[in-house]
N, C-alpha and C positions, 0 to 999 in steps of 0.2 A: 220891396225886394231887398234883400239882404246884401252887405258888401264882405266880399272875403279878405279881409289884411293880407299879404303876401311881401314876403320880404323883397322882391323883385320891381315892387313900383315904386319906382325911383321920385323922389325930390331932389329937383335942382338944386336945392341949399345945401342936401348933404355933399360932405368931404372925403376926399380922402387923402393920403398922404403918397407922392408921388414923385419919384427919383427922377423919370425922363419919358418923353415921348418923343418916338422919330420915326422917320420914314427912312427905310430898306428893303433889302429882298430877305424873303423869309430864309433865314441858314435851317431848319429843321423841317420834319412833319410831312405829311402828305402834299403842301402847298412848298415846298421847297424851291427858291430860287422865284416865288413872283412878290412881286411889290407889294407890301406889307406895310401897315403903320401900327408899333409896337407902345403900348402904353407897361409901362416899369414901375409896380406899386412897390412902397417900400418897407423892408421889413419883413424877418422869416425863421419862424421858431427852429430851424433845421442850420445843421453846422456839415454838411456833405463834407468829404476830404477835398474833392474834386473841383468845391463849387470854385465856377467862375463868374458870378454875380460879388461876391461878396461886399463891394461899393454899394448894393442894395440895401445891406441891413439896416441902416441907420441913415437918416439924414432926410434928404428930399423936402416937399414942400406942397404942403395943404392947398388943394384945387378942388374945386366945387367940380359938380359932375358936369355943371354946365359948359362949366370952362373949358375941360378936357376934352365932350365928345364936340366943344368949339373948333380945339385945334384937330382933330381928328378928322373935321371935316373938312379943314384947310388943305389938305391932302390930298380929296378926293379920290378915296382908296375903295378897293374891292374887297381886301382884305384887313381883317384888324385882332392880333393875339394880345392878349392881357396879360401880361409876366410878371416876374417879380425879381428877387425874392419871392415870397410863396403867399398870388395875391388874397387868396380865400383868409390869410391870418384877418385879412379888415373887412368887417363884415359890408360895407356899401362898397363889395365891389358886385356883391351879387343886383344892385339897381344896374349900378353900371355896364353889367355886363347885356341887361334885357333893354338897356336905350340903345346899347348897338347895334343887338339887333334888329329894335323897330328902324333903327334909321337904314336898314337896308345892307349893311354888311353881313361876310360871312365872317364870326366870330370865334375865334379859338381861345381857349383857355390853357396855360402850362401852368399845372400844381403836381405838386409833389407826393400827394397819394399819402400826405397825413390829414388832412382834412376832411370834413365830408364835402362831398357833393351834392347830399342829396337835394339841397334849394336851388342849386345852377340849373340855369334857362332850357328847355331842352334844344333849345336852336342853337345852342352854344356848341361848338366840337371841344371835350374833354380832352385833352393830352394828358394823359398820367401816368406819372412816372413811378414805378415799383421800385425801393431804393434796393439794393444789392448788398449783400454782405461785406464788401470792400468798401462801400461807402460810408460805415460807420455810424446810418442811418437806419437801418433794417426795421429795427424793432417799434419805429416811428408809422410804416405801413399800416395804413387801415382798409384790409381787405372787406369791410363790410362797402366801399367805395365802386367793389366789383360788380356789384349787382345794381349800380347806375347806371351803368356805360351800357351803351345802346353803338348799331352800326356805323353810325358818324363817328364815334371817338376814337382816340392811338390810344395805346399802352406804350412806354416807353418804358425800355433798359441801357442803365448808363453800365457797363462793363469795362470793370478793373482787370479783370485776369481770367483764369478756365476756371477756376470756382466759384467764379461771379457767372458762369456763360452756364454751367452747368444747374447751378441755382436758379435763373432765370427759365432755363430751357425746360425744367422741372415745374415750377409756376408755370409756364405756357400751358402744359398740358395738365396741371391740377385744375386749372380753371377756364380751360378752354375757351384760350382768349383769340385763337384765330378765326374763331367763329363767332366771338359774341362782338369782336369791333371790326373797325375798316383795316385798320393795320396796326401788327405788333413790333415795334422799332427796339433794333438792337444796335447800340449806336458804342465805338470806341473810347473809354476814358482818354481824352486829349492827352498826349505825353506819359501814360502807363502801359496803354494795351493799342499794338501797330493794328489799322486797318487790316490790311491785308491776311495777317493772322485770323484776324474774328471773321472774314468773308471766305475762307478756307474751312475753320472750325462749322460755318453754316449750312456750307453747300456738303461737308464728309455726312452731316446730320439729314440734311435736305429739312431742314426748317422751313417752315411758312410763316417766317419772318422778312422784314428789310430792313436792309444794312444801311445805318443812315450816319453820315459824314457831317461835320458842322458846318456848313458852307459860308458862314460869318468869319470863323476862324481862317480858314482859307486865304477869305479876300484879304481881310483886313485886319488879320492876327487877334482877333476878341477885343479889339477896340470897343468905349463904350461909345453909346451912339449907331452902333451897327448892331 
């Protein structure tokens, strides 16, 4: 019987490089607001204006896969997102991400929709973020990542302004993503574009989107660790 190599089966020995792991309440995403244990890979070909990771790009500290879905389980979590910085830049996160599944979590993944996906675990829920033209990231999008996403995954828009809402709202329906995921998230750039504006601009459209608030920032002002 033949064996199939797949990038997915993980070796404990493999590495990866790793800014932080903690336990909180998910601030994003369809699972908003329950208990989460957040793994922070470090490192992200992408320079967002917006970002508020940027303590990710550099630094952190080389953990076996072992080691991580060790602490991972210290937590006894239901849920578990893989973040970054932008984790798909190293390639053993895609082991990593199919030992989280076998061990029984539901797995989320946030990348940024420069990479591919097309090796991520299909048990895995995609979050991906379409970058926006205020974001100064645009042309970094690789919409061939569209024809991954299956009903489990988000599509997320970080929205700078109405020609970031307008540009988005335009992608929705180029590629009809209300029907091809679970939810398309239109979320405020922190400190550029007021809530209330973007959940007025949605309902005058009647989008089949949700309006999604960062509830980390909230609690605990984008502290890391939350």
């Amino acid at each position: 019987m033949s064996v199939v190599n797949s990038p997915a089966v993980a070796d404990t020995d493999q590495q990866l490089r790793i800014t932080e792991i903690f336990y909180s309440l998910q601030g994003e995403a369809r699972t908003v607001g329950l208990p989460t244990v957040f793994v922070r890979l470090t490192g992200c070909p992408l320079r967002c204006v917006y970002c508020d990771t940027a303590y990710a790009f550099t630094g952190g500290d080389m953990r076996t896969l072992e080691s991580i879905t060790a602490e991972v389980a210290s937590h006894s979590p239901a849920y578990v997102t893989v973040t970054g910085g932008e984790p798909l830049a190293q390639p053993n996160c895609l082991p990593l991400l199919a030992q989280l599944c076998d061990a029984g979590y539901e797995v989320s993944l946030e990348t940024s929709g420069a990479m591919s996906v097309a090796q991520v675990d299909p048990r895995v829920v995609k979050v991906l973020d379409l970058k926006t033209p205020a974001s100064a990231e645009m042309s970094r999008n690789d919409y061939g990542n569209i024809d991954y996403l299956t009903l489990i995954d988000q599509v997320k828009f970080v929205i700078c302004d109405r020609a970031d809402y307008e540009w988005a709202r335009f992608k929705l329906d180029e590629f009809g993503l209300a029907n091809k995921v679970s939810d398309v998230l239109f979320s405020p750039s922190h400190g550029q574009l007021s809530a209330r504006e973007l959940a007025e601009w949605i309902l005058a459209d009647n989008l089949p989107v949700r309006l999604q608030l960062q509830l980390h920032k909230l609690l605990w002002n984008d502290e890391p660790g939350h």
